[in-house]
C-alpha positions as CSV (number, residue, x, y, z in Angstrom):
1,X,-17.4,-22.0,-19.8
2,X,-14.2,-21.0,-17.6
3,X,-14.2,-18.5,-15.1
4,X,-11.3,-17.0,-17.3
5,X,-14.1,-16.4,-20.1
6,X,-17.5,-16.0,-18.5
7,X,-19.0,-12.8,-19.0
8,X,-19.5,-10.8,-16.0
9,X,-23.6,-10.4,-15.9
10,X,-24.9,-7.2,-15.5
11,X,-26.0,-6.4,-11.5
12,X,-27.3,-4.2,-9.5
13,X,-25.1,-3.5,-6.3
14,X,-28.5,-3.1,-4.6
15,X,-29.0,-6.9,-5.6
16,X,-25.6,-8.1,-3.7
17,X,-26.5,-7.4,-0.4
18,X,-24.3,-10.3,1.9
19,X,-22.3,-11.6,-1.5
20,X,-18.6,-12.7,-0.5
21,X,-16.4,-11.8,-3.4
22,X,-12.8,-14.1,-4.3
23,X,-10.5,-11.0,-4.4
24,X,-12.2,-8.0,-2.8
25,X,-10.5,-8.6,0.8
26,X,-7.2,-8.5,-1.3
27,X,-8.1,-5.3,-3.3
28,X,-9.1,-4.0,-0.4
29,X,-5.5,-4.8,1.4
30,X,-3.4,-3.6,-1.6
31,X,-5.5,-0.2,-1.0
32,X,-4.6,0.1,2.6
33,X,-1.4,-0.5,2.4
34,X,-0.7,1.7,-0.5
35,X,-2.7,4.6,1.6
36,X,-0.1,4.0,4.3
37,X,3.0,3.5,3.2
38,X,2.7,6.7,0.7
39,X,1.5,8.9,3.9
40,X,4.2,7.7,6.5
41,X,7.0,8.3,3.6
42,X,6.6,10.8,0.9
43,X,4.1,12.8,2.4
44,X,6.0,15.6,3.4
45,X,8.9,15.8,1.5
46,X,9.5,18.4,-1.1
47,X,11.5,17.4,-4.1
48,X,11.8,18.9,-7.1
49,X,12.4,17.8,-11.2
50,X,14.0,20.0,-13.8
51,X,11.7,20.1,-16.6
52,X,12.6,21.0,-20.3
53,X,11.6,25.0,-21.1
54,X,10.3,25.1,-16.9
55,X,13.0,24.5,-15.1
56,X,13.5,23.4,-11.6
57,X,9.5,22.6,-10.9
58,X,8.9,21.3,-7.2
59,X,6.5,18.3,-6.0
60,X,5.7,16.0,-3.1
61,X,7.5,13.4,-3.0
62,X,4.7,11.4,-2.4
63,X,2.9,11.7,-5.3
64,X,5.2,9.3,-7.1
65,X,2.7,6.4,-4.9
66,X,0.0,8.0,-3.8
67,X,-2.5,8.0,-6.9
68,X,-2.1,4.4,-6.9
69,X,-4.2,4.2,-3.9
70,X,-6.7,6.3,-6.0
71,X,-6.0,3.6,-9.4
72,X,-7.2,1.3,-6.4
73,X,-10.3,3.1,-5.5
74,X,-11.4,3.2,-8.6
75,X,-11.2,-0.6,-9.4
76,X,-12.7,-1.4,-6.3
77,X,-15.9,0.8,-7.3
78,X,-15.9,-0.1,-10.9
79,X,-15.7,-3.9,-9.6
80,X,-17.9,-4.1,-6.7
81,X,-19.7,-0.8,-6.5
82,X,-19.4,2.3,-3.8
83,X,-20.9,0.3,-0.8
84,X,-17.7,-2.3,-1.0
85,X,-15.2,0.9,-1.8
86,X,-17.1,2.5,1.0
87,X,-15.7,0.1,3.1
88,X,-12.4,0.0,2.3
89,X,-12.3,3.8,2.3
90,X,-13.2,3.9,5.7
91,X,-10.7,0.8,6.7
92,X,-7.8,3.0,5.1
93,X,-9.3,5.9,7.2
94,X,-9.0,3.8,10.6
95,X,-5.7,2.8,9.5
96,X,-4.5,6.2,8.9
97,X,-6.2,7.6,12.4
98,X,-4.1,4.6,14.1
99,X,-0.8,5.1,12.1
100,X,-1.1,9.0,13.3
101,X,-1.8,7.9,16.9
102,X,1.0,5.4,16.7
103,X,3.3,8.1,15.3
104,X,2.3,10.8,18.1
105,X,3.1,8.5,20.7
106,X,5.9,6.8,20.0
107,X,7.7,10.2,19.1
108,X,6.7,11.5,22.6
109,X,7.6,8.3,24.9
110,X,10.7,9.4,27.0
111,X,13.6,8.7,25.5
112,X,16.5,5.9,26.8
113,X,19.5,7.2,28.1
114,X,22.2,6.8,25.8
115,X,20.0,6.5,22.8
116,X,21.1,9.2,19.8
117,X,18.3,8.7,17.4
118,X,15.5,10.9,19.1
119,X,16.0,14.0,16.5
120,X,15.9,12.0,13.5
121,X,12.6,10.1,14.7
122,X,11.1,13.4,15.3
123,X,12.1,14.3,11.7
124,X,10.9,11.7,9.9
125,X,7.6,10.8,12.1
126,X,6.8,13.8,13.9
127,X,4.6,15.6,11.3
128,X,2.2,16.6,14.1
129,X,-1.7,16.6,14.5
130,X,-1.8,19.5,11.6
131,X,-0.2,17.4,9.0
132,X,-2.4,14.3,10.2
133,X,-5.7,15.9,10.9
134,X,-4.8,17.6,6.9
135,X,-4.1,13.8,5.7
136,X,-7.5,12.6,7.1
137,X,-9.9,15.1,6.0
138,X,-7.9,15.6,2.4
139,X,-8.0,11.2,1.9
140,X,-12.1,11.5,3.3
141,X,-13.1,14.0,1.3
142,X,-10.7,13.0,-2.2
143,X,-11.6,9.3,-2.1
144,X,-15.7,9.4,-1.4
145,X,-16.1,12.4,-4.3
146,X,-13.5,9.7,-6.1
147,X,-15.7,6.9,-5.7
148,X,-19.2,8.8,-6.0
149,X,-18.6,10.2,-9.0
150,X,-17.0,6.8,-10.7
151,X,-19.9,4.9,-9.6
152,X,-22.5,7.6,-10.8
153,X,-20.6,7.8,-14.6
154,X,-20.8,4.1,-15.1
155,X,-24.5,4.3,-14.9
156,X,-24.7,7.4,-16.9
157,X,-22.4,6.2,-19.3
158,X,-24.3,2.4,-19.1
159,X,-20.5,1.0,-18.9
160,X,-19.1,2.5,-21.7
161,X,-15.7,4.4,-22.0
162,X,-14.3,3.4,-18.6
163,X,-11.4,6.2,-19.1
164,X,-14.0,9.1,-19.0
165,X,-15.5,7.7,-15.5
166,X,-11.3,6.7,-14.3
167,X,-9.9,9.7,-15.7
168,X,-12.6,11.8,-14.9
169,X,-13.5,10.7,-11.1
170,X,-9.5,11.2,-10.2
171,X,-9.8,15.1,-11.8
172,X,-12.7,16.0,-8.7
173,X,-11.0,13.7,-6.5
174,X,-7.5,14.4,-6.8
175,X,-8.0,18.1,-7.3
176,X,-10.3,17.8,-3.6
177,X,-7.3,15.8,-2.2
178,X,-4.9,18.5,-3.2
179,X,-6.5,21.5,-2.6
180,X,-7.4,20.3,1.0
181,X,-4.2,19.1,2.1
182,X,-1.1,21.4,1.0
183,X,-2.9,24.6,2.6
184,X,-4.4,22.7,5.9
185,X,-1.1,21.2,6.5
186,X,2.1,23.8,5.4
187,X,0.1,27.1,5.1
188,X,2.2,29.5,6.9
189,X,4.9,27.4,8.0
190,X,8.3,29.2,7.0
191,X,9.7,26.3,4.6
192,X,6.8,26.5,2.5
193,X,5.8,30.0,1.3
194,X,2.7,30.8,-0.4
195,X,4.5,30.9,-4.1
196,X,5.6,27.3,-3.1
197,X,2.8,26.2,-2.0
198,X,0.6,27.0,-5.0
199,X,3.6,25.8,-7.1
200,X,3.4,22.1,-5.2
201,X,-0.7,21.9,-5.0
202,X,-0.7,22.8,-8.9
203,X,1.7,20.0,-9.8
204,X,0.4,17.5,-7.4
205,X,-2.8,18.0,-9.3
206,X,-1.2,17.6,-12.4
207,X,0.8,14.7,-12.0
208,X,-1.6,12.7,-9.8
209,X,-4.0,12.9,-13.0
210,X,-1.0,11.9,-15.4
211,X,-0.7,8.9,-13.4
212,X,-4.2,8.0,-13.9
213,X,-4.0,8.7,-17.8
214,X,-0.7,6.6,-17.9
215,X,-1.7,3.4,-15.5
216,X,-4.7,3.2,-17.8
217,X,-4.2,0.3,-19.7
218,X,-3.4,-1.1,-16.4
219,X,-6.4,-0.2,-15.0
220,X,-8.3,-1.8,-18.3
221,X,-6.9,-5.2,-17.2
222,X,-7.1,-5.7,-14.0
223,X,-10.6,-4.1,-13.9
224,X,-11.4,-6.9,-17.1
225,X,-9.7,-10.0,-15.0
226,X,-11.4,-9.1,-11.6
227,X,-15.2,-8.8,-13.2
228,X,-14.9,-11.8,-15.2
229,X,-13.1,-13.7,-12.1
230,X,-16.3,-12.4,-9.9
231,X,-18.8,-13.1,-12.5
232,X,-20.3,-9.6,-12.0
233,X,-20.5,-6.3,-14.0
234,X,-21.8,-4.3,-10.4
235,X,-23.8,-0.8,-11.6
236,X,-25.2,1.4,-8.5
237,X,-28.3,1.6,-9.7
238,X,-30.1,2.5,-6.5
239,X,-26.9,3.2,-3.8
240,X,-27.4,5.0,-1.2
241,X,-24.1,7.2,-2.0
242,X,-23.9,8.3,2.4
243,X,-20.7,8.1,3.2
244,X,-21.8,7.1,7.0
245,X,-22.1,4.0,7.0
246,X,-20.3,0.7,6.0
247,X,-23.0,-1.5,5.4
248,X,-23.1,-3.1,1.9
């Protein structure tokens, strides 16, 4: 039978101690860089949609990307199991600690004579350790209650109704996410008043679990191709759900 047919057999992660996986170094890759590339660029701007009977309704601009990173988390526990998503959770953390060092620095090396482009570098890349230190606890705490409670449904659920465990995992995570970042990194700050704020956090909630609901089917197939690729159906069974380590 062809690895495009094989049914994934049922597994413990517990049982997969050392396994090398085909495609988990590239799941794991498409995660990162998602993680990054929606921090360093939408993160802080505020934009804003008219909507029908609302009106003008504002958002971060980075939640049009974003969720995708938690789409991504939530294959990589569905496919692998926590102890693999922990580790790419905590390879998109070192990457975001880096890309905020990075940042910090580069904005504060002396600038060349003659060079013009100093005030829009600090614009665009000088969010400052409050926006960063917000990005890292918010994608810490979001992702890991993503993951844990993902992993935890597909046992209770033995499999079944992957939507309730997607769905349902990006509601605590997201809403975690959300709540933790808006107020650590804007609260006070003149451009963002409180009735903002709230306004923003509310539909980054909202629109980061529409995503999920919409990339669905999505979700359904490339969860389907990787587990009959890997030849595993991985259930955490007996995890140890600590975020503190990365052993698997």
């Amino acid at each position: 039978m062809g690895a495009f047919t094989r049914k994934p057999k049922h597994v413990d992660a517990a049982d997969l101690k050392g396994r090398q996986f085909r495609y988990f170094d590239f799941v794991m890759v498409a995660f990162v860089v998602v993680l990054l590339l929606s921090n360093v660029i939408g993160a802080e701007k505020r934009s804003v949609v008219d909507l029908p009977l609302v009106g003008p309704w504002p958002f971060g601009a980075g939640i049009l990307f974003f969720p995708i990173s938690y789409v991504i988390d939530d294959i990589l526990t569905e496919v692998y199991g926590f102890a693999r998503a922990r580790r790419a959770i905590w390879a998109g953390f070192a990457a975001l600690l880096f890309m905020g060092v990075m940042e910090w620095t580069v904005v504060h090396l002396p600038v060349a004579e003659g060079w013009t482009g100093q005030g829009a570098y600090e614009r665009v890349f000088g969010s400052g350790w409050r926006i960063i230190l917000a990005s890292l606890t918010a994608f810490f705490v979001g992702d890991f209650l993503n993951s844990v409670v993902l992993a935890k449904m597909k046992v209770w659920t033995k499999g079944k109704h992957l939507w309730t465990r997607t769905i349902g995992s990006t509601i605590i995570g997201e809403g975690a996410d959300s709540l933790i970042f808006y107020p650590l990194a804007f609260y006070g700050m003149m451009d963002w008043p409180l009735s903002v704020l709230g306004e923003v956090m509310l539909s980054q909630f909202i629109l980061k679990v529409s995503w999920e609901v919409i990339l669905t089917p999505v979700t359904y197939a490339v969860v389907g191709w990787l587990k009959r690729r890997e030849g595993v159906d991985v259930y955490d069974e007996h995890t140890d759900f600590s975020p503190f380590t990365t052993q698997v």
